[in-house]
VOGU-3710 file (C-alpha; in Angstrom, 3 decimals, decimal comma):
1> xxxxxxxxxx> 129,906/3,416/145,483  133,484/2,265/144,400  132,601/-1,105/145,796  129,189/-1,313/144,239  131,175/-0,756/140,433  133,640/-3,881/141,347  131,506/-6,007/142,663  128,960/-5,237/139,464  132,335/-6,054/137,364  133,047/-9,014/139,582
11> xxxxxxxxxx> 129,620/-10,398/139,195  129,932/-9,771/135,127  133,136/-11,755/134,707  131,240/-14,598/137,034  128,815/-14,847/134,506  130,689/-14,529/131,164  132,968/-17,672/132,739  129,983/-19,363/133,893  128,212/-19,058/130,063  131,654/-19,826/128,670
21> xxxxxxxxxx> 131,759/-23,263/130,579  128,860/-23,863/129,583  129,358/-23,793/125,632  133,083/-25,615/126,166  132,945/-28,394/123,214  134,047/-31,651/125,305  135,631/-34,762/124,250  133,762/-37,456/125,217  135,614/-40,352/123,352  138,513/-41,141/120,868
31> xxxxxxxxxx> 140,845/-43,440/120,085  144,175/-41,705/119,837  145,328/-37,651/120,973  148,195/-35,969/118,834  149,422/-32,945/120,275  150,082/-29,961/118,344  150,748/-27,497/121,039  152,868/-25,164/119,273  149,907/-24,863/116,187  146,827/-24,790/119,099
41> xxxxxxxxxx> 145,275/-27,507/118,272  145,677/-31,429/118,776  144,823/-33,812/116,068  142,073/-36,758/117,596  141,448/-40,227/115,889  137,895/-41,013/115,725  136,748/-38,435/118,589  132,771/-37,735/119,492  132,294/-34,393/120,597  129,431/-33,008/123,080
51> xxxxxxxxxx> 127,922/-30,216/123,597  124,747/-29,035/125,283  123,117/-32,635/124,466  124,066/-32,671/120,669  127,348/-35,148/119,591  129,583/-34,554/116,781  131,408/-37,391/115,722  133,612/-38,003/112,667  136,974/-40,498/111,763  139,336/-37,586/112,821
61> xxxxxxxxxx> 139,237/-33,997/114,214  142,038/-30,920/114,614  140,427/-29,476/118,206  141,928/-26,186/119,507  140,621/-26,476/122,744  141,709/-22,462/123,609  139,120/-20,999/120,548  136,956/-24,171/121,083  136,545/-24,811/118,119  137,255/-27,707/115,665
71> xxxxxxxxxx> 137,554/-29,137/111,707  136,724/-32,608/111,570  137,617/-34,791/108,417  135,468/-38,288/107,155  132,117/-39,389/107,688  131,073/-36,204/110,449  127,833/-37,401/111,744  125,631/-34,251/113,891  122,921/-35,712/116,515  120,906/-33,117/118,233
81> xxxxxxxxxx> 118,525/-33,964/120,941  115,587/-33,249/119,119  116,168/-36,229/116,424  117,889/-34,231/113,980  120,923/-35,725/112,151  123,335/-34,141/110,102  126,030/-36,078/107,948  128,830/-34,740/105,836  132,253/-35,240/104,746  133,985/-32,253/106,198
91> xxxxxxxxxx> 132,833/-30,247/109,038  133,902/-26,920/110,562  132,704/-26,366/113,768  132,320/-23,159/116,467  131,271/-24,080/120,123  131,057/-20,362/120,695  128,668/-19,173/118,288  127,494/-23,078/117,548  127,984/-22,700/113,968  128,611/-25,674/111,519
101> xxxxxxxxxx> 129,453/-25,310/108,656  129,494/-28,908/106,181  130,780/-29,897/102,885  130,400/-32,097/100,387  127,819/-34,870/100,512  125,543/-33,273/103,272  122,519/-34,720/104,692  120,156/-33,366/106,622  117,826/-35,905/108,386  114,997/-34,049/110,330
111> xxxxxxxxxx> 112,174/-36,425/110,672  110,471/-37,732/107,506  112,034/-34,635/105,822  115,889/-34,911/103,809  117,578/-32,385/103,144  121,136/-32,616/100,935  123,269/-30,403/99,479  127,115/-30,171/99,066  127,248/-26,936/100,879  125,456/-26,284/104,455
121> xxxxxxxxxx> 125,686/-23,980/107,273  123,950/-24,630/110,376  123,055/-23,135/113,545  123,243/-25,190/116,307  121,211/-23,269/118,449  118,841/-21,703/116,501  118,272/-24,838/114,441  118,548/-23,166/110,930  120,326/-24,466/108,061  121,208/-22,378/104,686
131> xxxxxxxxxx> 122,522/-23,360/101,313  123,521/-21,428/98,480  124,634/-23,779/96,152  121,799/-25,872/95,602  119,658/-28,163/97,588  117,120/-30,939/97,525  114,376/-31,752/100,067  112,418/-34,866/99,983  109,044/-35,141/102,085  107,351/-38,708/101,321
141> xxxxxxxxxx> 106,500/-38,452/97,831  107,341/-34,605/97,460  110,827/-33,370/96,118  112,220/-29,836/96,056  114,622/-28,891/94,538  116,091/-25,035/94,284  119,655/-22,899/94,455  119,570/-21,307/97,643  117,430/-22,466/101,018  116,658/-21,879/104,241
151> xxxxxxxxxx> 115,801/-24,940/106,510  114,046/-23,869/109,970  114,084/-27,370/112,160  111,899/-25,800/115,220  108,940/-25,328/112,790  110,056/-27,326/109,692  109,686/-24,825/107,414  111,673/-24,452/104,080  112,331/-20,993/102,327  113,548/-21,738/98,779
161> xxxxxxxxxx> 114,938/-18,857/96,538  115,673/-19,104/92,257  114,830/-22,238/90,183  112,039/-23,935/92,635  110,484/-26,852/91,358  108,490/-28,801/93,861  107,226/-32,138/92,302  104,003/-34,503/93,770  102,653/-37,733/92,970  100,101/-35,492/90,956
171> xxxxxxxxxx> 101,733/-32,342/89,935  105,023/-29,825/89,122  105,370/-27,138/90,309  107,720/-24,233/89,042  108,498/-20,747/90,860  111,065/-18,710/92,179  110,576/-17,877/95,995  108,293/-20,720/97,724  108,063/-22,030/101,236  106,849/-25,734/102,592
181> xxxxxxxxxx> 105,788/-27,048/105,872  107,099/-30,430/106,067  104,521/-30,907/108,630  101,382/-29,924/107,048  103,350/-30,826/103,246  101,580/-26,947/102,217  103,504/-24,866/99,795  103,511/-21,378/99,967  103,678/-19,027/96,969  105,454/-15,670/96,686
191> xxxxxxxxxx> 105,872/-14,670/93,418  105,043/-15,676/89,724  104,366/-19,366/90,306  103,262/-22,572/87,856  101,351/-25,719/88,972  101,176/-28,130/85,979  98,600/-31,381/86,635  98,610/-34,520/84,015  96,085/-32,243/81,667  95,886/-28,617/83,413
201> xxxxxxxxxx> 97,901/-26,190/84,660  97,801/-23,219/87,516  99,184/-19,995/87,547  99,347/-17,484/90,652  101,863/-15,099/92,479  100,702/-15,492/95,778  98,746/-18,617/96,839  98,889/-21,732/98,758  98,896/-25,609/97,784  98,123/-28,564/100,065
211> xxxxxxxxxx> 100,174/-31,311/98,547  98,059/-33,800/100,636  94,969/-33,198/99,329  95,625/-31,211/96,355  93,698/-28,207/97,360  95,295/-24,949/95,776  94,085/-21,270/97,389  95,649/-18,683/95,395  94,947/-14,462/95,756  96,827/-12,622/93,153
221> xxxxxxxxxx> 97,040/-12,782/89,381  95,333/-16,142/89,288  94,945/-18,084/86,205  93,678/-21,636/85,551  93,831/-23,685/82,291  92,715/-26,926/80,684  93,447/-27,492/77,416  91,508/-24,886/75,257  89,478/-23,708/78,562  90,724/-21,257/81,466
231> xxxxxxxxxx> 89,614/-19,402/84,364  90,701/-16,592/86,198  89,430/-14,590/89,156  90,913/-12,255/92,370  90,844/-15,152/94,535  91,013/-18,815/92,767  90,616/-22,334/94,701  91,159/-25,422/92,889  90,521/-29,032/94,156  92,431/-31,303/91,899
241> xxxxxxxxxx> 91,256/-34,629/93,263  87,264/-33,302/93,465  87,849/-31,531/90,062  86,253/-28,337/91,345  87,012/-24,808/91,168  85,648/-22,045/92,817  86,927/-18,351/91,460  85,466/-14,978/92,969  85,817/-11,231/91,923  86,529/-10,342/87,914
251> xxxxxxxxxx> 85,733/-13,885/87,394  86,384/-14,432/83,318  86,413/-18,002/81,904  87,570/-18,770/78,433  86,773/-21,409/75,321  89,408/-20,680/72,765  87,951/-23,798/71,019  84,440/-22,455/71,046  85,001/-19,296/70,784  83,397/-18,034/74,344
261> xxxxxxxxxx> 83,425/-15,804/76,721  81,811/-16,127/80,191  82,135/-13,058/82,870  80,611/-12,789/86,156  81,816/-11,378/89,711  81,090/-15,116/90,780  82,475/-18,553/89,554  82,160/-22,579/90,301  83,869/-24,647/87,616  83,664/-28,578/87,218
271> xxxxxxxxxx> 86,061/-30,935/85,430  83,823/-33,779/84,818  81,504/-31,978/82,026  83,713/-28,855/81,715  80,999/-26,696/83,181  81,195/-23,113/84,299  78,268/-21,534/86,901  78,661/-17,685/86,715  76,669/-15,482/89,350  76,796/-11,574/90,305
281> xxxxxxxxxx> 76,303/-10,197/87,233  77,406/-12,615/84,367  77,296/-12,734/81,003  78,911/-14,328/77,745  80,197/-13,168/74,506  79,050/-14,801/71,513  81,592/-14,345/68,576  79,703/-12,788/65,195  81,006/-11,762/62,182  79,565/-9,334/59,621
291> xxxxxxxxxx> 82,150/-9,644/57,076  85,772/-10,820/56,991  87,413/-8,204/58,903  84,570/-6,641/60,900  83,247/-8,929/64,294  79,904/-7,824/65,780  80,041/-10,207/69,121  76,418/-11,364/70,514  76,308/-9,992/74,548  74,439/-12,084/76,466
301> xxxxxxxxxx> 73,491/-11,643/80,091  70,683/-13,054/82,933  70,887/-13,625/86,823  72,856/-16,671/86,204  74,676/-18,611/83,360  75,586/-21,825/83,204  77,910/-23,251/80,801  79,195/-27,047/79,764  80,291/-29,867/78,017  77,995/-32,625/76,684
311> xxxxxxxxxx> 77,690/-35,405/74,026  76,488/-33,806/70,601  74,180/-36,971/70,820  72,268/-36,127/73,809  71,319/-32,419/72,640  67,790/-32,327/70,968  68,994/-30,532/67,628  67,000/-27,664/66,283  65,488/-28,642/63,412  63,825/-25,618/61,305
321> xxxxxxxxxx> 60,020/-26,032/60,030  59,967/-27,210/56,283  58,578/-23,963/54,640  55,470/-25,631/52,398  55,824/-24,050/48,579  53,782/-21,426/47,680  51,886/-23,237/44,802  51,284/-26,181/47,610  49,494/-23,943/50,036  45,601/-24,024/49,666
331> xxxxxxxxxx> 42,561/-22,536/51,567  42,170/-26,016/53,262  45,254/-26,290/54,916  44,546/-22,882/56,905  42,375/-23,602/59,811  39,917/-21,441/61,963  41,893/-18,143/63,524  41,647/-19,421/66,977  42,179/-22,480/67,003  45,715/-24,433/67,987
341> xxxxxxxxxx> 46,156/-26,964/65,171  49,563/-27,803/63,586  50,545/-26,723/60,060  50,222/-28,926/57,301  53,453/-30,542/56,809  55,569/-31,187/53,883  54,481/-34,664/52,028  56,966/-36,837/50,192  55,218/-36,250/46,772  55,464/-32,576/46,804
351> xxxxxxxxxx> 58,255/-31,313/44,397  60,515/-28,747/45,708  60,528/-25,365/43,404  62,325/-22,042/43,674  60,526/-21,040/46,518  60,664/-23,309/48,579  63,518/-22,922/51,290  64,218/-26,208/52,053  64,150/-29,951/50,631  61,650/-32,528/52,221
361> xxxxxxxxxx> 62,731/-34,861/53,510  62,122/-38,292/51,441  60,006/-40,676/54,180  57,615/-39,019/56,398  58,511/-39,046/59,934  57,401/-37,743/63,141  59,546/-34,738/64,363  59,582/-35,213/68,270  62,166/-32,424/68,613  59,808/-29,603/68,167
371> xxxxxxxxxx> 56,400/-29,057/70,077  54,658/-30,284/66,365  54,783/-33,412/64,194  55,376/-33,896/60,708  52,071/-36,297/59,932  51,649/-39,349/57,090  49,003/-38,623/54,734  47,496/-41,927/55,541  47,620/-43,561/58,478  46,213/-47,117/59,258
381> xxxxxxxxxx> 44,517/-48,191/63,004  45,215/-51,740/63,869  41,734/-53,147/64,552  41,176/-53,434/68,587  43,017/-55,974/70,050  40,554/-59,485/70,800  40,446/-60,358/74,932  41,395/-63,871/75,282  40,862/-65,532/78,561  43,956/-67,173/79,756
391> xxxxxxxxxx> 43,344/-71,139/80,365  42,954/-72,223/83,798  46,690/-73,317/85,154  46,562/-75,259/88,827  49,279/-73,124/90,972  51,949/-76,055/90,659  51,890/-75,584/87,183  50,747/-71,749/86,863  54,017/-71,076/89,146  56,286/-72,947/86,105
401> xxxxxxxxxx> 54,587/-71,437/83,416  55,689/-68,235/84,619  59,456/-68,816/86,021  60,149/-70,387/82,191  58,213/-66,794/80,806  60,587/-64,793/83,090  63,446/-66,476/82,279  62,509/-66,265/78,282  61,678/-62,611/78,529  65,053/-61,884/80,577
411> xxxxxxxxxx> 66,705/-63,665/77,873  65,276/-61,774/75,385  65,486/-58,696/77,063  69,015/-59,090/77,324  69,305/-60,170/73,383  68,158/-56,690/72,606  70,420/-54,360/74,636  72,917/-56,785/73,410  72,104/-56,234/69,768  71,253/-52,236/70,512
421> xxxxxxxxxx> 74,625/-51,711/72,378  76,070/-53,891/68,860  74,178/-51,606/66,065  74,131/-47,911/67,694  77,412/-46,358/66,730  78,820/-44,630/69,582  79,045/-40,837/69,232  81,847/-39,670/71,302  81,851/-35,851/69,380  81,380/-33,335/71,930
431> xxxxxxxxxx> 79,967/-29,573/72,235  79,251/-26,314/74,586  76,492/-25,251/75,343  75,241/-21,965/77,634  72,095/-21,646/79,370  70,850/-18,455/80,938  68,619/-18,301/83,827  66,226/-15,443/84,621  65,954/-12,334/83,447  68,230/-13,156/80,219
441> xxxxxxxxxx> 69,119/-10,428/77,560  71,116/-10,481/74,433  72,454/-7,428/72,356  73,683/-7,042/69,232  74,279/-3,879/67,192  71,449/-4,453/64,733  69,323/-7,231/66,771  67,885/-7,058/70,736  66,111/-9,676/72,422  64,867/-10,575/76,382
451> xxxxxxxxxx> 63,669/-13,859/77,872  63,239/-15,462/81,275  65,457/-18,444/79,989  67,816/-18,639/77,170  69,814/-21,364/75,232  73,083/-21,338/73,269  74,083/-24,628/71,684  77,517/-24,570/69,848  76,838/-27,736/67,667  73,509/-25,979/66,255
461> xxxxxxxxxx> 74,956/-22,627/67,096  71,201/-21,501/68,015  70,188/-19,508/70,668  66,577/-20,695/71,904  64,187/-17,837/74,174  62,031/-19,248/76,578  58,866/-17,610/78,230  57,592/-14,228/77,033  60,682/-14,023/74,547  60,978/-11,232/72,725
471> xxxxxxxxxx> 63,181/-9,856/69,872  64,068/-6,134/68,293  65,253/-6,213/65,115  65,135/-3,163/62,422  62,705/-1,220/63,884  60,127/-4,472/64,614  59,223/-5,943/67,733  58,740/-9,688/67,268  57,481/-12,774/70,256  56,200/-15,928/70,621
481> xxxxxxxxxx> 56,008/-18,650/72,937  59,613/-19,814/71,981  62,191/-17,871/69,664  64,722/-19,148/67,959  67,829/-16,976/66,312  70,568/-19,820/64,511  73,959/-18,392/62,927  75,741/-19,868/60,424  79,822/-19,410/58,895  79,606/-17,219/62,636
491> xxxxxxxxxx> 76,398/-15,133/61,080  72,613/-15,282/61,820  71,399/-16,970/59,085  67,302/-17,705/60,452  64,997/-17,162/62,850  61,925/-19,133/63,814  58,950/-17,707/66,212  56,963/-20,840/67,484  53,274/-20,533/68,708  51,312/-17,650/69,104
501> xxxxxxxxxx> 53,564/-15,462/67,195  53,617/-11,746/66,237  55,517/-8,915/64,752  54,653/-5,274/65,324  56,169/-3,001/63,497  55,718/1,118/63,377  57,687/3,760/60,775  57,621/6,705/63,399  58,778/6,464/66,794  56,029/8,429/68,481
511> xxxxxxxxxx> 52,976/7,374/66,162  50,096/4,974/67,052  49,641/3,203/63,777  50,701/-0,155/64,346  51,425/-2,359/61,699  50,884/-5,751/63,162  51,124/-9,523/61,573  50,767/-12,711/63,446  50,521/-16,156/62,772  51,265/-19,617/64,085
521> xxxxxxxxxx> 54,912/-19,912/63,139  56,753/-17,036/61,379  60,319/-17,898/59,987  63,003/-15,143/58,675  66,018/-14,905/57,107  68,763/-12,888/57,368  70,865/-11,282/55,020  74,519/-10,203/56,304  73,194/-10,189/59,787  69,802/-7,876/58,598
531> xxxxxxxxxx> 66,632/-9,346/58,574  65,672/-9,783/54,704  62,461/-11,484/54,672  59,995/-13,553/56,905  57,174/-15,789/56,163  54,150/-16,155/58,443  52,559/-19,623/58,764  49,250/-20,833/59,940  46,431/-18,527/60,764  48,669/-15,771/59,147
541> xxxxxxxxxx> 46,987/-12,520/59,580  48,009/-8,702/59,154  46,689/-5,351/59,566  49,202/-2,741/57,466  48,782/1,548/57,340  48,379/2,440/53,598  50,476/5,897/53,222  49,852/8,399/50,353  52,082/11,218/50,013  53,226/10,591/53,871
551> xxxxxxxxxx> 49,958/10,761/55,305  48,018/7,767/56,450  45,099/6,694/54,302  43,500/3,264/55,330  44,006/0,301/56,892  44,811/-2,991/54,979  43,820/-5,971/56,920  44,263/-9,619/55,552  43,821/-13,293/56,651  45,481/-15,750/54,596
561> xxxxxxxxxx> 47,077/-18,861/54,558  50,619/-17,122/54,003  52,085/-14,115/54,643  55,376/-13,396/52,949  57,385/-9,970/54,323  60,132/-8,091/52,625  62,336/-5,732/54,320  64,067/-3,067/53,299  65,992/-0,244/55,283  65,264/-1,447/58,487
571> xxxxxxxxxx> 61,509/-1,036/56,814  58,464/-3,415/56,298  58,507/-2,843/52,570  56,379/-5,365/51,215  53,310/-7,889/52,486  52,163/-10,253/49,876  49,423/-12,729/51,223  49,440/-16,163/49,530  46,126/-17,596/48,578  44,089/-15,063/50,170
581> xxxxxxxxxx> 41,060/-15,708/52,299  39,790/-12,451/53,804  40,832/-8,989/52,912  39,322/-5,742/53,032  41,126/-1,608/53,575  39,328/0,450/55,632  39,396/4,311/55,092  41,335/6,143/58,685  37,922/7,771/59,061  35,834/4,759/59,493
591> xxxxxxxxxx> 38,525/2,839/61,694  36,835/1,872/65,080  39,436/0,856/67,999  38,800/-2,533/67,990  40,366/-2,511/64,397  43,453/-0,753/65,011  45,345/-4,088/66,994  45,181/-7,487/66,531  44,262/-10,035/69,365  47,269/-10,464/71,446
601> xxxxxxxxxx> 48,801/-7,485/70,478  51,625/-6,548/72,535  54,044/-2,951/72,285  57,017/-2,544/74,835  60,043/-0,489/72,997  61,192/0,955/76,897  62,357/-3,145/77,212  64,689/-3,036/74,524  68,135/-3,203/75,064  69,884/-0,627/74,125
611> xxxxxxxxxx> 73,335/-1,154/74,706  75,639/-4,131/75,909  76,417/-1,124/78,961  72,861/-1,247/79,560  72,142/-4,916/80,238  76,433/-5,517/81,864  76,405/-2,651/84,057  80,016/-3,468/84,578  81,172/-2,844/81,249  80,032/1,201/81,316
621> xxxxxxxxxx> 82,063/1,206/84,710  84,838/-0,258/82,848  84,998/2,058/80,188  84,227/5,191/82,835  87,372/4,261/84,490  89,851/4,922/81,627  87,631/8,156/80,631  88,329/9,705/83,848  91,871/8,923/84,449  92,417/10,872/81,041
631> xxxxxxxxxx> 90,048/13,471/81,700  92,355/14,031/84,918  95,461/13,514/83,503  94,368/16,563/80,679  93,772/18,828/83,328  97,162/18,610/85,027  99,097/18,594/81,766  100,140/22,185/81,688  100,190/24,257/78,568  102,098/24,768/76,186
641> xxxxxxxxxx> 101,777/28,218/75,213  99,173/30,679/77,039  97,502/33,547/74,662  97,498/37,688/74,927  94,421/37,522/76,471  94,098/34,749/78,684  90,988/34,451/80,379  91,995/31,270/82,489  92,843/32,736/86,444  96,184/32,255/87,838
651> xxxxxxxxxx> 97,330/29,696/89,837  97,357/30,771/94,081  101,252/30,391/94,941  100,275/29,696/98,203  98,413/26,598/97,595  100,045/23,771/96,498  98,674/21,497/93,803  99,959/17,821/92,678  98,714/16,351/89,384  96,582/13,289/89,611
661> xxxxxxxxxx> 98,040/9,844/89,404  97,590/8,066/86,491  95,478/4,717/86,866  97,938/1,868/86,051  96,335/-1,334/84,763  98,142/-4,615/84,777  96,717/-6,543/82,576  96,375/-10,686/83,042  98,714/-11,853/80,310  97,389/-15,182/79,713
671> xxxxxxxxxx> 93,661/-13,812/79,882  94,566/-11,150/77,116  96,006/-13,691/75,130  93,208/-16,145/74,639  90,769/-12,664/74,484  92,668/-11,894/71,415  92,797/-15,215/70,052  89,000/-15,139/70,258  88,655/-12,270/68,518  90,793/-12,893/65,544
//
């Protein structure tokens, strides 16, 4: 047993020598040898150190051979077998624990990757290198810069701690804990972090960016801005050279400029034409303002929404129908019920009058932004053209004839776009506009409306319902084949119903008696955001309940060329036909069924919207969040004093109870900020 122990011990001091040799620093050149025995250490002229395949080499050197270890003085120059190479003015050096420690002037030369700093210490063997007194690394065109840093060589990665900037051919880059890959040239985010492009700028604490194709992933507070615009989402990923972004989960994108909001669970955004896709339950906030210091926002939602920039010149502005005077209109202008013709327009010689709601305009000229045209009263057709035969041309010459016509109509072809491109004043003013897709909804505290398609333009700021729109507004249910709802000074101001339009309107909730009106074209007016009046155009007809003393007496039906409608307390109040051509009341006992509805009548009060929760399920989830974290947080409150007679049971000591945690919300600073912009 005894010998067992010393030959274990034996074998152990075998093996420390053995190791020992094999980290002895050696001298492998020099020019000159001092001797300092009685200090331990001898001073060498220009020596060149080896050990385990790296060389350290520098104008002198004090070696104590015993510690093995070594300060060397002037131009110290580290070369590792793996193509690393370390310079330095001063350089203290450990064989046994291969520690280096440099100062002043360092460089550290690993690949296409410098590092320098004044102060460096470096392991040998592990091939990592830390500064604490600030660094720099430059990567090609990347620099970073930061205080303290951590240089791995065996996977070239950088960990840099307080005051990072990192800046590319493209963008800067500002945190305070970040790591790169001098490899793959990726950054890596841990913290709050700030990418700033030549016109944007990206915000994250925990993300990724690939400096070589400028390709940003980030996952955690993620915020995106351009100018007036930004986007945020759970997970965010930017391509800066593409100019596409791609944000999923709380996705909210903001227009400080046009004051909108766009929400979804899903989001694609473009640079090019500023455009925002939103899918998974979007929808947009449209600022409105009932007085000065009340805002009554327009909620608009649909399966998708798509949002973007364009030229004001290439929108088709919405141009509201001329409303004809009163004294103008005559039984001639009103055709049959059925049929489809347009109104009568305004004419240049008609003077405007109190009635009238707008001012003609002074030439006539066809409207081709609507589906009707303002017509001339006289219009003159050119006699048919005469047939002429062309003379007979032998191909020699017919071939000529034709090359010189080509070259003439080129040439004047081109004299035209030339003098077009010369006259046509280049529009360069731009605007948003919002277009929901499917199943589209808008609510507003006094006004509802649904649509398979909507439109929001902000240089018209209209909102334009396609197929089977309809609208809710004061107790009325209006349609048509298109609606359109325009705000003005951030109010509605009109509304037009286009083709085949109809109100229907009813004073109880649960009664049958329909008062109904319909006509070609019906425009209304608001009044602080209420509906104040409406007239009907073209085949304008009505059927309207006659009360006395609360009870139902007749039936008032009229056909007429105009039908003008006051409202009052969310009440039809008053129908006044304008140069009437049928009209007749019918006693309640005589009414048949065919009398009681118009043709096309349509009732569907279960599709209005009743709340902005209704039609953005997310919002009543929102608000049912905060309702139950108090609701909780009451219960475990204890109280204050208990009563006598206390009918509340006492607590079991035996079973333990904790109180519930309270939900803690961080907000998104920057997202807040531009929120409350909007709203004030």
């Amino acid at each position: 047993m005894v010998r067992i122990i010393l030959f274990s011990v034996l074998l152990t001091l075998v093996s420390i020598a053995a190791f020992s040799q094999g980290r002895q620093i050696e001298i492998r050149s020099s020019e000159l040898i001092k001797g300092f025995q009685a200090s331990g250490f001898v001073r060498i002229i220009r020596p060149v150190f080896a050990q385990e395949g790296s060389t350290l080499a520098a104008d002198s050197a004090d070696f104590n051979q015993a510690a093995n270890t070594f300060d060397a003085f002037g131009h110290v120059v580290i070369t590792q077998p793996s193509g690393t190479t370390i310079y330095s003015d001063l350089l203290n050096y450990d064989g046994n624990t291969k520690l280096a420690i440099l100062t002043n002037n360092v460089r550290f030369i690993d690949g296409d990757a410098t590092l320098t700093t004044n102060n460096l210490t470096y392991n040998m063997n592990t091939r990592i290198g830390i500064y604490t007194g600030g660094g720099k690394i430059v990567n090609g065109k990347n620099v970073l810069t930061s205080k303290n840093g951590y240089y791995f060589a065996a996977t070239r990665d950088a960990y840099f701690r307080n005051n990072v900037i990192l800046t590319t051919p493209d963008a800067l880059i500002k945190n305070d804990t970040l790591r790169y890959n001098s490899n793959s040239k990726i950054a890596y985010f841990y913290g709050p972090s700030n990418i700033y492009g030549k016109d944007d700028t990206l915000y994250t604490e925990n993300g990724t960016y690939n400096t070589n194709n400028d390709q940003a992933r980030f996952g955690k507070n993620n915020l995106y801005t351009q100018g007036s615009k930004s986007l945020t989402g759970d997970s965010l990923f930017y391509d800066r050279k593409a100019g596409y972004g791609k944000a999923i989960g709380h996705v909210t994108f903001i227009d400080t400029t046009q004051k909108a909001i766009l929400k979804g669970g899903l989001g694609e955004y473009k640079k090019l034409d500023e455009s925002i896709l939103v899918t998974k339950n979007p929808y947009v906030v449209i600022i409105s303002e009932t007085d000065s210091s009340k805002v009554d926002s327009i909620w608009m939602t649909a399966d998708t929404l798509l949002s973007k920039v364009v030229f004001t010149r290439d929108l088709i502005p919405y141009k509201q129908d001329e409303i004809i005077p009163d004294d103008q209109i005559s039984i001639n202008d009103t055709p049959e019920i059925n049929t489809q013709d347009a109104i009568k327009p305004v004419m240049p010689d008609q003077k405007d009058n109190n009635l009238a709601l707008r001012k003609g305009s002074k030439k006539p000229e066809m409207n081709v932004t609507e589906d009707r045209a303002e017509i001339p009263t006289e219009v003159k057709i050119p006699p048919p053209p005469v047939k002429i035969a062309p003379p007979k041309l032998d191909k020699k010459k017919d071939k000529s004839v034709k090359d010189t016509l080509n070259k003439k109509a080129l040439s004047d072809t081109t004299k035209v776009v030339s003098s077009i491109k010369d006259t046509v004043s280049l529009d360069t003013t731009r605007t948003r506009m919002i277009m929901a897709y499917h199943h589209a909804k808008i609510f507003k505290s006094d006004l509802q409306a649904r649509a398979d398609s909507m439109f929001f333009s902000y240089a018209d700021s209209t909102v334009r319902c396609y197929v089977n729109p309809m609208v809710w507004a004061q107790g009325s249910q209006l349609s048509g084949d298109t609606i359109y709802l325009q705000m003005k000074n951030k109010k509605l101001d009109n509304m037009l119903l286009h083709h085949n339009s109809f109100i229907v309107n009813t004073e109880d909730a649960d009664s049958t008696n329909f008062n109904q009106i319909k006509g070609k074209v019906i425009t209304g007016y608001f009044k602080e955001n209420k509906l104040n009046n409406m007239f009907v155009d073209g085949n304008a007809e009505s059927v309207y309940y006659l009360k006395e003393d609360s009870t139902y007496s007749g039936l008032n039906h009229m056909v007429s060329s105009r039908l003008r409608i006051l409202l009052k307390d969310n009440k039809l109040n008053n129908i006044s036909a304008i140069r009437t051509i049928e009209a007749s009341i019918t006693p309640m006992k005589d009414l048949q069924e065919e009398d009681r509805v118009l043709k096309g009548f349509i009732w569907k009060p279960r599709d209005r919207p009743k709340s902005k929760e209704e039609i953005i399920p997310q919002l009543a989830k929102a608000e049912q969040k905060p309702a139950a974290a108090k609701k909780s947080e009451k219960k475990s409150t204890p109280a204050k004093s208990a009563p006598a007679k206390s009918t509340t049971p006492k607590a079991n000591p035996s079973k333990k109870t904790e109180p519930n945690a309270a939900v803690k919300v961080v907000p998104k600073a920057a997202t807040k900020t531009a929120a409350k912009n909007i709203q004030n």
